[in-house]
N, C-alpha and C positions, 0 to 999 in steps of 0.2 A: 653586392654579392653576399655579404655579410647576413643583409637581412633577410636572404631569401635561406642562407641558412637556418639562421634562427627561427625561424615562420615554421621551415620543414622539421627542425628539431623538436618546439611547439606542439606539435601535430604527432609527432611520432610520440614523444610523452602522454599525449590524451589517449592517443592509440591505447598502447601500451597500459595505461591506466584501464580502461575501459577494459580488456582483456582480464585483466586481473580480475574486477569486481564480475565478468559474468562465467569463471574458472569457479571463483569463489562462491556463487550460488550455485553453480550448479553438483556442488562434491555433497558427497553422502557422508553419514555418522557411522562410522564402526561399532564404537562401543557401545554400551546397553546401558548408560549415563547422558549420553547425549543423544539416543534415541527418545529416551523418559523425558526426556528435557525438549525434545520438538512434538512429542505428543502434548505437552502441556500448554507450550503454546500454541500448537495447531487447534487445541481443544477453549485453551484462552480467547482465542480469534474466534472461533464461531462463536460462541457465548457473547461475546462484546457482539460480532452483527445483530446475533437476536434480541439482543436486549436495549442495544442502538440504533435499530433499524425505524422507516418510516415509516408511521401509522397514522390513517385517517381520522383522528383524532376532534383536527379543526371542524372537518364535516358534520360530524355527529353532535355535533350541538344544534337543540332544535335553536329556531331563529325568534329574535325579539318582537315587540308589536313593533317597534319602529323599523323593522326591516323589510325595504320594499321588497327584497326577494322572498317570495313563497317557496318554501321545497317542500 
C-alpha cells in the first residue's frame, strides 16, 4: 500500500512540475525591459539560424580526376 502511494505521489509531483514549466512559458512581459529583452533574443535566434544554417557547400566542389563520379 505504501508503494502504491508513493508511485501516486511520484506522479502527482511530475504532474505538477510539468504544469508549472508550461504556465511559465506561456506568460507574457509587461514591462518595456523585458519586452527589449525577448526582442533581443528573438532577433539573437534568427540571426544564429541564418548564420548556422545548412548549406550545400560539400556539393559545390567540382570533383577530382580521381573521382569516378562525373557531376
Amino acid at each position: 500500500m505504501l508503494e502504491i502511494g508513493l508511485l501516486l505521489g511520484g506522479m502527482a509531483a511530475i504532474v505538477t512540475v510539468l504544469i508549472a514549466v508550461v504556465l511559465r512559458r506561456n506568460s507574457r512581459t509587461e514591462n518595456a525591459d523585458g519586452l527589449l529583452m525577448e526582442q533581443y533574443a528573438r532577433d539573437q535566434a534568427h540571426d544564429d539560424r541564418m548564420t548556422y544554417r545548412y548549406t550545400n557547400v560539400i556539393f559545390e566542389v567540382p570533383p577530382n580526376r580521381r573521382d569516378p563520379h562525373r557531376r
